[in-house]
N, C-alpha and C positions, 0 to 999 in steps of 0.2 A: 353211690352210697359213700359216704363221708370215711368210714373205715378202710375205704380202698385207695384212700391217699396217703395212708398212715408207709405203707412200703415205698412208695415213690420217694417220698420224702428223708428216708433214711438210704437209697439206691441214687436219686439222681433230682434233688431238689430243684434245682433250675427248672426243671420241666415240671415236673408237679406242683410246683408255683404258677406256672403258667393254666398250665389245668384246673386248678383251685381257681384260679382269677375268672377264667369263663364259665365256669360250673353257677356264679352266682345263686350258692343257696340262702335261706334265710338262718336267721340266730335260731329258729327253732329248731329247724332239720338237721340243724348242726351239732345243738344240743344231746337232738335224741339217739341222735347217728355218729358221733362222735364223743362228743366228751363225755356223758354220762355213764358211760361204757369204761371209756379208757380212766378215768378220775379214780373208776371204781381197783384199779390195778396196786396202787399204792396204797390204797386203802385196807383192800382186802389182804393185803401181805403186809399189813403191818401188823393188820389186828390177830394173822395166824403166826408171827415171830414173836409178837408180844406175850403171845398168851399160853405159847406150844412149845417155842424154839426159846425164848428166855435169854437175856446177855448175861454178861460177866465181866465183870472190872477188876484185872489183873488176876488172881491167883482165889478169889474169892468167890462166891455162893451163887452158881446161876439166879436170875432175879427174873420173874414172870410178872405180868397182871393180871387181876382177876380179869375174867371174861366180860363183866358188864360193865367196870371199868375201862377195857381197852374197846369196848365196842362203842361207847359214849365216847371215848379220846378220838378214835376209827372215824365217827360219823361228824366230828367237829372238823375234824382232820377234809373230810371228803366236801362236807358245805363249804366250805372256806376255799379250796378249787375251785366247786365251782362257782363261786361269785364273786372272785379273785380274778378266772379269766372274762366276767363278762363287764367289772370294775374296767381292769386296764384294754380292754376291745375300749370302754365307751372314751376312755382318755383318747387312745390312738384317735378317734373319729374327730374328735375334741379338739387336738393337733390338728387334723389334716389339714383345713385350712391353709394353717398358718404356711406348709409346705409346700402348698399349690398342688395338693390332692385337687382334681376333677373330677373327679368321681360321685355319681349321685347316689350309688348303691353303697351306703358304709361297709366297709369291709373290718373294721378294727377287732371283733372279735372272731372274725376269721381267722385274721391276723393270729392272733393270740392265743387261738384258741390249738391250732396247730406248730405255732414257734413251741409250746408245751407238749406236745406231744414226744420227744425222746426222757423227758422228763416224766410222764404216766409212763411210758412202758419200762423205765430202767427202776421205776419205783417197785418193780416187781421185788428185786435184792431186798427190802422190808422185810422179808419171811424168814430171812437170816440176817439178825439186828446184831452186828460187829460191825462195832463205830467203823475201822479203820477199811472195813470193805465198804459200809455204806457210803463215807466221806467220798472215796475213789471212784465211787461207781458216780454216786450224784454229783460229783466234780463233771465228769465228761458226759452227764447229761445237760446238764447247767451250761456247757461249752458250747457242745452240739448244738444247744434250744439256741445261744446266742447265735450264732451260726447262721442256722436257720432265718433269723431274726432282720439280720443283717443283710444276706444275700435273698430273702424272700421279702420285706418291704418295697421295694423298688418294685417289682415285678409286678406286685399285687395294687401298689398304687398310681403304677404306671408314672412314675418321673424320674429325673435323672438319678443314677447312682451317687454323685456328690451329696443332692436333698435326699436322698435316701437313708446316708449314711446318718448326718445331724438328726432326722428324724429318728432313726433306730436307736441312736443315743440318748434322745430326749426319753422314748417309751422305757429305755433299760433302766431309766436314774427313776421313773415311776414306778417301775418293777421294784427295784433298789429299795425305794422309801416306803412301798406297802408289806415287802418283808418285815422292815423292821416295825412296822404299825402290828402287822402282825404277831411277832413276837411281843410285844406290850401289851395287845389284848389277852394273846396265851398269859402272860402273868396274871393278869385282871383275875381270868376266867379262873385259875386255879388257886387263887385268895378267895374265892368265894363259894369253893368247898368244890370246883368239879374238876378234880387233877386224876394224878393216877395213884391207884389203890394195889399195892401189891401181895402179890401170896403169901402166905408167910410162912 
């Protein structure tokens, strides 16, 4: 079961990369056993901080969203996960080549699909929306996913850790530029009326 690498991977990576590599599941099994589950982490604690727990910007008036507003925000939030990790899986596969990937079984949204996994579960801190603990928290998962990223490429495409490394670089500057794609479509999307609506 796909959730039963999620511990490995945060205990003793090298080896659950290894195990990942032989398990050969496909992008469905993985979807349904894996990311659809964990995606759903940050999501669901966003939408209970936004709506329950409320911020505050210095000395001033806890701020909530309505419910149907942050559950539209919630659900753009979780789509864009998942076809986010299945976007940069299809790059990595896209690269391999050029690495001297052999491999006949793509693996890139495997790949990607678990470098994101410290990143779902520290998404859990959303349920208490305090910039300066979420910056912290999602800093060292952001760390750890590279981490991950870095020391599990090789393993899983099976070539030297030098091509490993340029490769890992090339998928993070993909990473890098669909964030900020991202952030530009968030503008798009809330110039044409679907942003957040707060309580008043």
């Amino acid at each position: 079961m796909s959730l039963g690498h999620t511990m490995g991977l945060l205990t003793d990576p090298d080896q659950e990369w290894e195990s990942i590599r032989k398990d050969s599941e496909s992008v469905t099994h993985l979807y349904f056993g894996h990311i659809l589950f964990l995606a759903l982490v940050p999501a669901l604690a966003g939408l209970y901080g936004t709506t329950q727990v409320g911020w505050q910007i210095g000395d001033g008036q806890v701020i909530r969203l309505t419910f149907s507003s942050a559950l539209q925000l919630c659900a753009l939030f979780y789509a864009a996960m998942l076809a986010g990790i299945y976007i940069i899986g299809r790059f990595i596969d896209f690269f391999a080549a050029t690495y001297g990937v052999r491999e006949d079984n793509p693996k890139g949204v495997i790949l990607a699909a678990y470098t994101a996994t410290p990143v779902f579960l520290m998404g859990v801190i959303a349920a208490y929306p305090n910039i300066w603990v979420n910056m912290l928290v999602g800093l060292i998962a952001v760390g750890y996913s590279v981490y991950l990223l870095y020391e599990g490429l090789p393993i899983l495409m099976k070539i030297p850790a030098d091509r490993g490394f340029m490769f890992a670089s090339s998928v993070l500057t993909v990473g890098l530029v669909m964030l900020v794609a991202l952030l530009a479509i968030s503008v798009v999307i809330w110039s044409v009326g679907i942003g957040p609506v707060y309580v008043s």
